[in-house]
C-alpha positions, 0 to 999 in steps of 0.5 A, a space after each residue: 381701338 384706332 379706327 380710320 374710314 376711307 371713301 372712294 368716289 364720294 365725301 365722308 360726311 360727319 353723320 356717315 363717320 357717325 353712323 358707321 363708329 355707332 356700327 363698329 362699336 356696337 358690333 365689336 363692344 364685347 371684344 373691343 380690348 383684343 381689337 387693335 385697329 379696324 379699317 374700313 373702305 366705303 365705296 360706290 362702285 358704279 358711281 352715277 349709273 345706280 344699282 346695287 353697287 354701295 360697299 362697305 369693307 372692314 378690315 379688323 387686327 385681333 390681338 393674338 388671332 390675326 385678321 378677319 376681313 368682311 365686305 357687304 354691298 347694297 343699294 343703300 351705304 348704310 345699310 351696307 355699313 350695318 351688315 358689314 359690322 355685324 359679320 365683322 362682329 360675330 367674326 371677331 368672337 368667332 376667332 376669339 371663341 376658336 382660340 380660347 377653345 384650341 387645343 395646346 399643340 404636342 409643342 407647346 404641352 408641359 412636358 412631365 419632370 
């Protein structure tokens, strides 16, 4: 699983890159080898001026399902970051769930001889 983290208006910091791998792992750990790349945007919108304006964005390539996309934002980044993982986490499964449960289409049932 690759995993690049982009910051805008601010530094990435190594306990920032920590803190948000910790997140990413635990959240996707049960679907970790259908995960391709994940993505993730760190951002302070309002920069100087406060408030609830710290985003956290994961964009995750599933193997087989495509994308699931997620955003959070909060005063604080970390916790910003940990809402994110989770919704990006439960996501993922969610997706996996969906098309390990789907239905054959008439198109691609057997056809008897």
């Amino acid at each position: 699983m690759k995993i690049a983290i982009h910051c805008r208006r601010f530094g990435l910091t190594a306990a920032l890159q920590e803190y948000t791998l910790q997140q990413l792992r635990s959240a996707l750990s049960h679907t970790r080898a259908k995960v391709r790349h994940v993505t993730v945007r760190l951002g302070d919108l309002n920069g100087p001026r406060g408030g609830t304006d710290k985003r956290c964005g994961i964009h995750v390539v599933v193997d087989g399902v495509g994308q699931v996309v997620t955003a959070s934002t909060d005063r604080d980044l970390y916790a910003a970051i940990s809402q994110a993982a989770r919704r990006v986490g439960r996501g993922v499964a969610r997706r996996l769930r969906q098309q390990r449960n789907a239905k054959p289409s008439p198109l691609h049932a057997a056809v008897p001889s």
